[in-house]
PASEBA-1860 file (N, C-alpha, C; in nm, 3 decimals):
! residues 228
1> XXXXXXXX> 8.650/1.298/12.239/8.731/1.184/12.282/8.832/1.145/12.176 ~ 8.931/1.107/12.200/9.049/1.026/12.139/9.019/0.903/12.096 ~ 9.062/0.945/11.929/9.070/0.834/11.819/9.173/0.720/11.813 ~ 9.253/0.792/11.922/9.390/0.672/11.922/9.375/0.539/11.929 ~ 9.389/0.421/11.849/9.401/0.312/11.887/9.506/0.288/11.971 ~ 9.466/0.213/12.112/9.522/0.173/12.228/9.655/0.131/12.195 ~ 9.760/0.165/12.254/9.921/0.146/12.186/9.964/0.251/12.127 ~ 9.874/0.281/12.021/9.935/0.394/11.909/10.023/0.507/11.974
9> XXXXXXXX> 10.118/0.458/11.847/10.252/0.590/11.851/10.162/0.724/11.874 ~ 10.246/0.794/11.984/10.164/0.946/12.003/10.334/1.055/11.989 ~ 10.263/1.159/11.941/10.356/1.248/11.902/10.306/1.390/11.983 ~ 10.423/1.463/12.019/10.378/1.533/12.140/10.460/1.714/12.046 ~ 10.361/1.776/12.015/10.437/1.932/11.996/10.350/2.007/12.044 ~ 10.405/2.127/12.015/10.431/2.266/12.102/10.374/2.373/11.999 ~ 10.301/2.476/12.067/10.316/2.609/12.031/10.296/2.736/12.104 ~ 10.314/2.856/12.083/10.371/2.926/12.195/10.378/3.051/12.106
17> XXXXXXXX> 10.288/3.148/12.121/10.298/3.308/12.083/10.332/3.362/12.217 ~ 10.515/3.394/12.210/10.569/3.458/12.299/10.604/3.601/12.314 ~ 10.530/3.655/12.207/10.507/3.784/12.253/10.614/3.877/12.253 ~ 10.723/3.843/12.201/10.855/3.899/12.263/10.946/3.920/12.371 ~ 10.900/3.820/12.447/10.970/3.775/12.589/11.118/3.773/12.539 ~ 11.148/3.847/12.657/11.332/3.865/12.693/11.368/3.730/12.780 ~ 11.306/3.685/12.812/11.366/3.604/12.976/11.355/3.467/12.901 ~ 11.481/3.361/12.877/11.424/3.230/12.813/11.382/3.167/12.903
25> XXXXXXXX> 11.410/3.142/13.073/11.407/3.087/13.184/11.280/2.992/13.175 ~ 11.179/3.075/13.218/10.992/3.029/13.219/10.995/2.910/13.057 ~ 11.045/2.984/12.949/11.050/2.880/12.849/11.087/2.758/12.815 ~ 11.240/2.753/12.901/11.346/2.623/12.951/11.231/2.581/13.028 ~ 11.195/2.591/13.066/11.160/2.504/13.203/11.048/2.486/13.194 ~ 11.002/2.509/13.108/10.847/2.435/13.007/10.832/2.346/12.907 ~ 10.920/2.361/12.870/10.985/2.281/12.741/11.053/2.158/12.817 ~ 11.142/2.187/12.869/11.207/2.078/12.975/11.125/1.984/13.033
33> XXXXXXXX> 10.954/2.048/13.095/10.861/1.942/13.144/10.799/1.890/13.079 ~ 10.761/1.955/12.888/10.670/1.895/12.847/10.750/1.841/12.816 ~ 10.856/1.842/12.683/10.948/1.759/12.667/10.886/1.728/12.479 ~ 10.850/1.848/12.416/10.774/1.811/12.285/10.878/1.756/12.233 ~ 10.850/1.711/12.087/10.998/1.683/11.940/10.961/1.806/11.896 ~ 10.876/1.903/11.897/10.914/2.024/11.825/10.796/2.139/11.883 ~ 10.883/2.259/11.851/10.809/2.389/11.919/10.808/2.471/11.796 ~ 10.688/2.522/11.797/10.681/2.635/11.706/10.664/2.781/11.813
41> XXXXXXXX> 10.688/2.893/11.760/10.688/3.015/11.820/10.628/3.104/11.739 ~ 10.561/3.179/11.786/10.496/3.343/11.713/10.552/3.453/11.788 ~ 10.603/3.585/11.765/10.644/3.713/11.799/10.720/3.665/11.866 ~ 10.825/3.604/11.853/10.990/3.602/11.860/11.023/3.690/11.770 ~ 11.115/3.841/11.841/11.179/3.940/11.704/11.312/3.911/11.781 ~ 11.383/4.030/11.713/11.521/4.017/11.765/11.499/4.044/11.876 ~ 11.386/4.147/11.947/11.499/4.147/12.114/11.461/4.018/12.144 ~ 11.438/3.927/12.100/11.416/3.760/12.235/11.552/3.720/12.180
49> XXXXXXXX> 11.656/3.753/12.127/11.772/3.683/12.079/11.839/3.558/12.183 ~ 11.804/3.611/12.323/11.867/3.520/12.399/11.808/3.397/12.442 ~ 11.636/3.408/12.412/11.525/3.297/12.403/11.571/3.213/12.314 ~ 11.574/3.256/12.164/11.669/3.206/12.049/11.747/3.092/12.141 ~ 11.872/3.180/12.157/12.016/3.073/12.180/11.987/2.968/12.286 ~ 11.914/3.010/12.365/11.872/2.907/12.471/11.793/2.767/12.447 ~ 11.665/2.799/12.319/11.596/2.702/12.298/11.700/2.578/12.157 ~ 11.797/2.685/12.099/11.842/2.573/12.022/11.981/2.561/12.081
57> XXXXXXXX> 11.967/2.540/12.170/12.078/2.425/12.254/11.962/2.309/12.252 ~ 11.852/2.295/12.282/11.755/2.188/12.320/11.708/2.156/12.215 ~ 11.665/2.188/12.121/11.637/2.203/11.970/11.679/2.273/11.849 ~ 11.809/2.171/11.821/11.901/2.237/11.718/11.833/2.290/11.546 ~ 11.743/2.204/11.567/11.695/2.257/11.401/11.644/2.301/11.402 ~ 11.607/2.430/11.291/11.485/2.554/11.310/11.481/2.560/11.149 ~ 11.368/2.588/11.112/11.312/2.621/11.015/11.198/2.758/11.038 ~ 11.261/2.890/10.973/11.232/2.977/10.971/11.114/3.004/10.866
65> XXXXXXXX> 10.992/3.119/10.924/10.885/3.103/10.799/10.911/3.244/10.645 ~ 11.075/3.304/10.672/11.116/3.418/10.554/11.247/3.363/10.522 ~ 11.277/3.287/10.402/11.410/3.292/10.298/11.547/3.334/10.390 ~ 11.503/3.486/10.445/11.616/3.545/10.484/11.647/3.550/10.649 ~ 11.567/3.453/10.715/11.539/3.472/10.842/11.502/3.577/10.892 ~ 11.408/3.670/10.877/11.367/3.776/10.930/11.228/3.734/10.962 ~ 11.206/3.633/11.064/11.053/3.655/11.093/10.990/3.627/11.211 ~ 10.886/3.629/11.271/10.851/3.609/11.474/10.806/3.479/11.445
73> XXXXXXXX> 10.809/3.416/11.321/10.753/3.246/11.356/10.835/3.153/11.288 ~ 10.890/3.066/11.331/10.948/2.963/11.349/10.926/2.811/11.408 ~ 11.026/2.712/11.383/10.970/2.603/11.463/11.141/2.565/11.451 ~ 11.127/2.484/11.620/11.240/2.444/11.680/11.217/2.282/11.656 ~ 11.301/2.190/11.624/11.314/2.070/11.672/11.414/2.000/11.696 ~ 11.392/1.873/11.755/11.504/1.806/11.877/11.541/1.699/11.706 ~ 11.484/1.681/11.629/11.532/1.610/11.522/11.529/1.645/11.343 ~ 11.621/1.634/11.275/11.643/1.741/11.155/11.534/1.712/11.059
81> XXXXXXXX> 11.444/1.803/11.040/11.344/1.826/10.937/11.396/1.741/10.793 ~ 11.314/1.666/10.708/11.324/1.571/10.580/11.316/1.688/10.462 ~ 11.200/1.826/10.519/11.213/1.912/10.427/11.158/2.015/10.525 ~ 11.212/2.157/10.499/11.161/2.258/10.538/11.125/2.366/10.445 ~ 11.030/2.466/10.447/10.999/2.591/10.333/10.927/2.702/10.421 ~ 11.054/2.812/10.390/10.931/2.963/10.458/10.818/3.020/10.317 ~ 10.716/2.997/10.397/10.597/3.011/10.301/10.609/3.206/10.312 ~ 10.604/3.260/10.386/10.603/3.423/10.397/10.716/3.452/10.201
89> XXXXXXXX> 10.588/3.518/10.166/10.656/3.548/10.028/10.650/3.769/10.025 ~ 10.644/3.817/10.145/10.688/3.941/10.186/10.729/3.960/10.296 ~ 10.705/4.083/10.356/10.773/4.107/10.473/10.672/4.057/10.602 ~ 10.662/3.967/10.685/10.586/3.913/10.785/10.618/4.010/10.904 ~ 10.711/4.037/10.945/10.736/4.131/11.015/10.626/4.282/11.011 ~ 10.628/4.317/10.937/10.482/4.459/10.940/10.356/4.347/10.900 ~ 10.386/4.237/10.873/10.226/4.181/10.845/10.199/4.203/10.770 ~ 10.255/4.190/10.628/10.253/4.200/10.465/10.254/4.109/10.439
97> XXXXXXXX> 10.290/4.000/10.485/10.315/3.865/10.433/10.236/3.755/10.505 ~ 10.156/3.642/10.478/10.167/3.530/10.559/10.295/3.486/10.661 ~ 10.280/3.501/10.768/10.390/3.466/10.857/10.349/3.303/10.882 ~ 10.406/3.231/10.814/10.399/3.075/10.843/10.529/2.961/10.785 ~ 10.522/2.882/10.829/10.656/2.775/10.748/10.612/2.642/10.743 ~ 10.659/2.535/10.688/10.625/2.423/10.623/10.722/2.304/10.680 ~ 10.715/2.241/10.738/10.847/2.108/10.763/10.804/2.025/10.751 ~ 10.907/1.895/10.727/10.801/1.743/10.713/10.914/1.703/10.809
105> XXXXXXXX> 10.861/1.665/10.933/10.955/1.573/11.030/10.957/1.441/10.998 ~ 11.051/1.363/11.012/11.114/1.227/11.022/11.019/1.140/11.067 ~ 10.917/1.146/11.052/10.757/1.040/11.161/10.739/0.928/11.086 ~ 10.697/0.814/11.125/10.704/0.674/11.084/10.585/0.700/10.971 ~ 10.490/0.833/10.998/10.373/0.828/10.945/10.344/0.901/10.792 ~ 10.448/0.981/10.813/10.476/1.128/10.713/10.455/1.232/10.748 ~ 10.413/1.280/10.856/10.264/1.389/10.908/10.337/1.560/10.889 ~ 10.343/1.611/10.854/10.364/1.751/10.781/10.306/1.840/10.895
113> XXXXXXXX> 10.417/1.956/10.925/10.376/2.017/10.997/10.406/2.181/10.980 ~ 10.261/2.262/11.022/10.257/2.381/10.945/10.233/2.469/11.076 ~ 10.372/2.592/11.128/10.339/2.649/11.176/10.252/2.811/11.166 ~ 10.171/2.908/11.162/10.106/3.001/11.097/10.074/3.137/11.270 ~ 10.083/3.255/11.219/10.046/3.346/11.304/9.910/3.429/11.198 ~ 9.806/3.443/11.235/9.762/3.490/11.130/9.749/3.630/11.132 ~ 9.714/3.759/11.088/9.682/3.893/11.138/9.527/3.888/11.188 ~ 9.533/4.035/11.264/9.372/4.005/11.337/9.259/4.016/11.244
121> XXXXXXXX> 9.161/4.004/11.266/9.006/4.038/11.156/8.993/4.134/11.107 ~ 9.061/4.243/11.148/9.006/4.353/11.125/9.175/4.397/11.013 ~ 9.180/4.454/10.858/9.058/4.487/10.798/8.981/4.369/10.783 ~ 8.862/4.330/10.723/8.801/4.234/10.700/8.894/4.194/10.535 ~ 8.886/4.049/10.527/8.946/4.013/10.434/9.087/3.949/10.428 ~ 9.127/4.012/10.524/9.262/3.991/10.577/9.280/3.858/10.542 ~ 9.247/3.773/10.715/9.251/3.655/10.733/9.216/3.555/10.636 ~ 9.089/3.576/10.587/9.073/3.527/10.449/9.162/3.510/10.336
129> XXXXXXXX> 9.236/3.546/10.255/9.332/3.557/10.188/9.416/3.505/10.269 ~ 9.506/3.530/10.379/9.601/3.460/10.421/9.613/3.280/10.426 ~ 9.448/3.260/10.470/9.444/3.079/10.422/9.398/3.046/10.338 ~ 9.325/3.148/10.258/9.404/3.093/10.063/9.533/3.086/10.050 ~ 9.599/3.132/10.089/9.753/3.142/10.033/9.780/2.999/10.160 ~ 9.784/2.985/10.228/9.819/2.875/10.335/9.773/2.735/10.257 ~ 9.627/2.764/10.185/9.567/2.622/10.166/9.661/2.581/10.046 ~ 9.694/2.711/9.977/9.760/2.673/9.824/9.934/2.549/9.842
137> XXXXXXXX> 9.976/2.582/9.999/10.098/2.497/10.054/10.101/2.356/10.098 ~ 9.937/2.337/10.110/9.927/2.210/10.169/9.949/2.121/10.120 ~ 10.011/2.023/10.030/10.009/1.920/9.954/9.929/1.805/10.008 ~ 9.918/1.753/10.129/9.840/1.649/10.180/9.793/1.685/10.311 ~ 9.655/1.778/10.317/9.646/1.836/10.454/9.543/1.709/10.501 ~ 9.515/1.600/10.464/9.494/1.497/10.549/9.588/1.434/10.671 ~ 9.735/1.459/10.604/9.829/1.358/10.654/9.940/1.571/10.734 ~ 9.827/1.623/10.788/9.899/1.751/10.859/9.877/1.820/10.947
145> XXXXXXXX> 9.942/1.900/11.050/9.856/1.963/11.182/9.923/2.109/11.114 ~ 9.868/2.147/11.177/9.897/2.304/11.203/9.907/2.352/11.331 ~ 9.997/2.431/11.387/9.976/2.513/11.470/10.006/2.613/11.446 ~ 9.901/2.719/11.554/9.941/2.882/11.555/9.850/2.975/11.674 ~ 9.844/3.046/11.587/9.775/3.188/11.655/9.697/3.224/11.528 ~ 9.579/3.205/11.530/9.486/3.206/11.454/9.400/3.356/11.492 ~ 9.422/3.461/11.586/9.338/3.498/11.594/9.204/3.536/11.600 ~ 9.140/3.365/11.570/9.010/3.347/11.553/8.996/3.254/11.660
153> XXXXXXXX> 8.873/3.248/11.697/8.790/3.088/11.771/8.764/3.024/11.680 ~ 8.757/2.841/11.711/8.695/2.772/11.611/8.587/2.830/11.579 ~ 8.507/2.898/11.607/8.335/2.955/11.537/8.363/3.003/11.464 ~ 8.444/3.050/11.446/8.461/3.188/11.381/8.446/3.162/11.237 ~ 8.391/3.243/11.172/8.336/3.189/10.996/8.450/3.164/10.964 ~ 8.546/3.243/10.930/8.679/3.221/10.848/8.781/3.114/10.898 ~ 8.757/3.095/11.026/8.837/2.979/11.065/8.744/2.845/11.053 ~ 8.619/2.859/11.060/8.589/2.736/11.013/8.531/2.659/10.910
161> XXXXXXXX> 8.541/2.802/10.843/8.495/2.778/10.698/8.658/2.720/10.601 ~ 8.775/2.771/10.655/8.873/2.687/10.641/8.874/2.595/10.640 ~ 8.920/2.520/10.800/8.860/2.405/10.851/8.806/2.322/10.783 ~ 8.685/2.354/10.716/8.596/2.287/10.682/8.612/2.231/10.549 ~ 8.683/2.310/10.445/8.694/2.254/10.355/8.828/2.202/10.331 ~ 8.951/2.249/10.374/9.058/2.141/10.368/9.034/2.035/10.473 ~ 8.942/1.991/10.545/8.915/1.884/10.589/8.993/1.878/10.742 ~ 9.042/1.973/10.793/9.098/1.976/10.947/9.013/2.053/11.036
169> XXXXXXXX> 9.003/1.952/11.164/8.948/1.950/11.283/8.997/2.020/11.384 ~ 8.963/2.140/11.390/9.027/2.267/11.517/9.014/2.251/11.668 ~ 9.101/2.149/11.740/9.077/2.107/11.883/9.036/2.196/11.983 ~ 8.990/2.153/12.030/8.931/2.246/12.191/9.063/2.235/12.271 ~ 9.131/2.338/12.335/9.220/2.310/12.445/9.123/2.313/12.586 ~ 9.247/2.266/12.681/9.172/2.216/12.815/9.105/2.370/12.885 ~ 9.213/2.503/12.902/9.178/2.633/12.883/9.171/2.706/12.809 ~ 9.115/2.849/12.784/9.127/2.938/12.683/9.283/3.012/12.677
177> XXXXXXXX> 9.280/3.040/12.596/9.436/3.066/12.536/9.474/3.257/12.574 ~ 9.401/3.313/12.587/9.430/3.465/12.561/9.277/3.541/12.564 ~ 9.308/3.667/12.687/9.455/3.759/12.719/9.443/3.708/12.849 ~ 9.599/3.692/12.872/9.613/3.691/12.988/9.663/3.807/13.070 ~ 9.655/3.926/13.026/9.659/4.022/13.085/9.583/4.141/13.021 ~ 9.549/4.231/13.090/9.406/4.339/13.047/9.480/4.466/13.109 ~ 9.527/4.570/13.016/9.583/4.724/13.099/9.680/4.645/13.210 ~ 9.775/4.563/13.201/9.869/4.526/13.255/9.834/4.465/13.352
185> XXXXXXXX> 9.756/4.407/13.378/9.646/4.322/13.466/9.632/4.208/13.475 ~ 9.650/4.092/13.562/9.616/3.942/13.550/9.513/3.917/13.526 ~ 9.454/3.875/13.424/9.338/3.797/13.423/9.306/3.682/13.368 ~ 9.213/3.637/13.376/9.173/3.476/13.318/9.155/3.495/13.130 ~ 9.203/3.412/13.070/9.178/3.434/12.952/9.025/3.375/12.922 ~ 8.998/3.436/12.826/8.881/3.401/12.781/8.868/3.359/12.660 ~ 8.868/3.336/12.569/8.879/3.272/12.432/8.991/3.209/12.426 ~ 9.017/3.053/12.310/9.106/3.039/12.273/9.078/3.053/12.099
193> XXXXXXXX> 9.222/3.132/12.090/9.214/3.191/11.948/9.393/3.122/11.873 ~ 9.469/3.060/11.997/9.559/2.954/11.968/9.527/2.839/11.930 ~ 9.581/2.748/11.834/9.507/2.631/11.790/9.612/2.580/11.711 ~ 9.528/2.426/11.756/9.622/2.298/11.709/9.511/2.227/11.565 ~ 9.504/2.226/11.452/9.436/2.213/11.394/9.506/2.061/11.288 ~ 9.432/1.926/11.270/9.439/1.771/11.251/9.397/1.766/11.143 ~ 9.485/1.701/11.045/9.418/1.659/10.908/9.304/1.546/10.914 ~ 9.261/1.464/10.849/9.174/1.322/10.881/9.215/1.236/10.905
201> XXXXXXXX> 9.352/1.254/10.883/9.441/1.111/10.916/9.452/1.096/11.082 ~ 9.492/1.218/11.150/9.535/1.233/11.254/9.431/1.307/11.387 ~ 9.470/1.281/11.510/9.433/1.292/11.571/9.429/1.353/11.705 ~ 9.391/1.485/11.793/9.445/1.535/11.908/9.377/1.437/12.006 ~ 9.475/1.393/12.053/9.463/1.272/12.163/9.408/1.371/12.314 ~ 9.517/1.483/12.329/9.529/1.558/12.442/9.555/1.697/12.393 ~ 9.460/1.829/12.454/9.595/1.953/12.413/9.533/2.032/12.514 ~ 9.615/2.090/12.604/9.675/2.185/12.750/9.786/2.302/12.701
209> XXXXXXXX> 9.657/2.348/12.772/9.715/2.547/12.763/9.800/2.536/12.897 ~ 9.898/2.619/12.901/9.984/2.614/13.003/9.985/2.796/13.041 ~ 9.976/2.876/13.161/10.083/3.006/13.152/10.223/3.013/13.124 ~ 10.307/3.065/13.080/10.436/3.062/13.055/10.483/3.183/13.061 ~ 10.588/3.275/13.159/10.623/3.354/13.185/10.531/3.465/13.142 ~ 10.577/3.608/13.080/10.470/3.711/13.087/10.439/3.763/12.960 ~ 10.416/3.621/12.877/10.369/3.623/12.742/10.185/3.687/12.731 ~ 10.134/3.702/12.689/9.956/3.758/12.677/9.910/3.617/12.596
217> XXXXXXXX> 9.985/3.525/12.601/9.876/3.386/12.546/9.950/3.323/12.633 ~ 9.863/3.204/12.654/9.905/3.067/12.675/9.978/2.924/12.595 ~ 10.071/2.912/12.624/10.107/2.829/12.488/10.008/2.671/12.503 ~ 10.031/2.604/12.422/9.956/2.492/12.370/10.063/2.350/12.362 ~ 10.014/2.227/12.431/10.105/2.133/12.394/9.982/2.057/12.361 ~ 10.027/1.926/12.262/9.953/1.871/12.218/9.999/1.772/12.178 ~ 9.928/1.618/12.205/9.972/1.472/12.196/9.858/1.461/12.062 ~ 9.946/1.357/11.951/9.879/1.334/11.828/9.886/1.243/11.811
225> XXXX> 9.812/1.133/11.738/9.844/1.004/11.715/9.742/1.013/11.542 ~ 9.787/0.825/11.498/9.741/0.848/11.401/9.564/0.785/11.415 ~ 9.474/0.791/11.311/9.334/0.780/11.346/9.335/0.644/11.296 ~ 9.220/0.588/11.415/9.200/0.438/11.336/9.153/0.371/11.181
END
């Protein structure tokens, strides 16, 4: 249940491993209904270029997670970041690097927001190291959310052995996040391994998996407020 005190300012974002979708259409018109202040994205490469131009007409500011803009994760917003930093200190693209970025939006509250794709489990170790290097960015992960593609479930040792010690709470969405397709196949996802993850300060009021065109996850919206 929701920590929100009754009234409390709620803050509404987005995330979305799109897989490399060509078509921005299904995206407009998701974005358009939820209506977040900011979207983060995973596996946006160049061919989504036209996803790109489409979403920042609606959300002019982007903060990229590589120096040189070369990377599939990003975050879009409808209002200009106070500070932004691409944490990826190699190439994220082959998955050499942490693919993640850092912004502090304009919020009455301060609340810092960290988007992250992580690589899968396998080799072992991987993931591990990647949120050492993530935890080393956090300056106040009380007062921060994260979103991404975690490739893990909250159970999962390494995701919640994270979790656990920078002190953030890995929300349940309303459905499971991924795959939504099997050998080119519709099916029901079964795990969610997408996640909206709350410092102590803050709070997931609400968070809904949506389908969105013919991405293999479900993206994630999510209402935040601050905790009593």
């Amino acid at each position: 249940p929701s920590t929100c005190r009754p009234g409390a300012p709620v803050v509404r974002l987005a995330w979305f491993n799109a897989q490399g979708m060509t078509d921005h259409a299904p995206i407009i018109a998701w974005l358009e209904r939820e209506a977040p202040l900011a979207v983060a994205f995973g596996e946006l490469g160049p061919e989504s270029a036209a996803v790109h131009r489409a979403v920042a007409r609606l959300y002019p500011f982007r903060v990229n997670c590589h120096v040189r803009g070369r990377c599939p994760t990003m975050l879009y917003s409808r209002v200009a970041p106070l500070a932004g930093a691409p944490l990826a200190s190699g190439d994220p693209q082959t998955r050499r690097a942490l693919s993640a970025l850092r912004a502090e939006l304009p919020l009455a509250d301060g609340t810092a927001l960290v988007a992250v794709h992580l690589s899968r489990p396998l080799p072992l170790g991987r993931q591990r190291a990647e949120l050492d290097e993530l935890q080393l960015h956090l300056a106040s992960p009380a007062n921060t959310v994260i979103l991404g593609d975690f490739n893990a479930t909250r159970r999962m040792h390494t995701l919640s052995a994270f979790a656990g010690r920078s002190g953030f709470s890995p929300a349940p969405a309303d459905r499971a996040t991924w795959p939504r397709f099997l050998e080119g196949r519709s099916v029901p996802p079964l795990i969610q391994i997408d996640h909206v993850l709350a410092g102590r300060n803050l709070a997931v009021a609400a968070l809904r998996a949506h389908d969105v065109g013919t991405s293999d996850h479900r993206a994630l919206v999510a209402d935040l407020c601050r905790r009593n």
